[in-house]
Every structure is written in structure tokens, then in C-alpha cells.
C-alpha positions in Angstrom: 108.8 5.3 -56.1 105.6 4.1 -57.3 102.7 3.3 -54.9 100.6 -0.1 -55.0 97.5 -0.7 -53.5 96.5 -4.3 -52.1 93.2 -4.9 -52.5 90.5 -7.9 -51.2 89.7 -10.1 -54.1 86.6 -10.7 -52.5 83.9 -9.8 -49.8 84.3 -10.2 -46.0 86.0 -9.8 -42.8 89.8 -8.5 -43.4 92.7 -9.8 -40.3 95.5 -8.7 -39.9 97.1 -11.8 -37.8 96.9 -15.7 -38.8 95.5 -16.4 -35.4 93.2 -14.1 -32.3 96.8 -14.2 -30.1 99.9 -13.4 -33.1 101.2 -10.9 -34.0 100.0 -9.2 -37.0 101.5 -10.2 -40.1 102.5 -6.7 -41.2 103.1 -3.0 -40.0 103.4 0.2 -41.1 106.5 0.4 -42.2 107.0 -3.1 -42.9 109.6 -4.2 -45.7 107.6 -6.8 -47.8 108.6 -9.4 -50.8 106.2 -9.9 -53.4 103.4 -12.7 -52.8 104.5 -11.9 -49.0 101.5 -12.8 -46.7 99.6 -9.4 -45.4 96.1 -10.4 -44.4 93.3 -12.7 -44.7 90.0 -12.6 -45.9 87.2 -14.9 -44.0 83.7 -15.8 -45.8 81.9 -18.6 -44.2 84.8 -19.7 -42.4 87.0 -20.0 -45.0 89.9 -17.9 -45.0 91.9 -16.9 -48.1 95.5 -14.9 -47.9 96.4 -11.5 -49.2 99.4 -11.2 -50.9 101.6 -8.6 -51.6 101.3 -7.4 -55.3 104.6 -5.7 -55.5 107.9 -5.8 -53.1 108.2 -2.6 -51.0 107.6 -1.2 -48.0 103.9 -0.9 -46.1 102.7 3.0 -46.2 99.5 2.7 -45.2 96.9 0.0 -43.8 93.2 1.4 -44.5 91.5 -1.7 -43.6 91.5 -2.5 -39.6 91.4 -5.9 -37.8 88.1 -7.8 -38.1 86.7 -4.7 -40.3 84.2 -6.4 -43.2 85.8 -5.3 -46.2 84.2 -5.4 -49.9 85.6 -6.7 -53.3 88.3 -4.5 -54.3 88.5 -2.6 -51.7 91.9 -1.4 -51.0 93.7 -2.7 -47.7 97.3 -1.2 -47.7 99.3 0.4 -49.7 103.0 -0.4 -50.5 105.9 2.1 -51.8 108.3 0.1 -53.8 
């Protein structure tokens, strides 16, 4: 099985949950559909979702909660 890295498209804080109190959207381990939801990148209080680049399942996440994060960074990695 091939390995697929998610990366930030651009610059600034990486979350792992929509909101402070949910859960986070993914886990280690998690089985995930293409254009699935797995993050969100803030800058300036705009918030733009990661998407899954390939259906699999999550092998690693690199990139914690509330962690600033650069462009192309990679967040997680998916086995599919």
C-alpha cells in the first residue's frame, strides 16, 4: 500500500477538532474517504479545512493541536 502525506496549503495554526470542546476529527488509525475533513488551518481568523488527498487509513499525525504549521508542511500521513 502506498503512503500519502497531507500537507497545509498554507501558513498557520493546524487543529485537529472543529471547535475547543469536539472531538478531534481524526485518529491514528482512522479509516478516511477521500476529501474527508482532517484538520483546519487558521490565519487571521479564518479557518480553511484539510482534506484527505487519498482514501485510507491515518498512520501517522506529525502536526499537534494548535501547533503553527508552514506551507507544505506535512500533517498526517494516510496508507491506502
Amino acid at each position: 500500500m502506498a503512503l500519502h502525506d497531507i500537507v497545509s496549503p498554507l501558513p498557520g495554526t493546524f487543529y485537529r477538532r472543529s471547535s475547543p470542546d469536539a472531538a478531534p476529527l481524526v485518529e491514528i488509525g482512522s479509516e478516511i474517504d477521500e476529501g474527508a475533513t482532517v484538520g483546519l488551518v487558521e490565519v487571521m481568523k479564518q479557518f480553511s479545512e484539510i482534506e484527505a488527498t487519498a482514501k485510507g487509513r491515518v498512520t501517522e499525525i506529525l502536526a499537534e493541536d494548535g501547533e503553527p504549521v508552514d506551507a507544505g508542511q506535512v500533517l498526517m500521513r494516510i496508507e491506502g
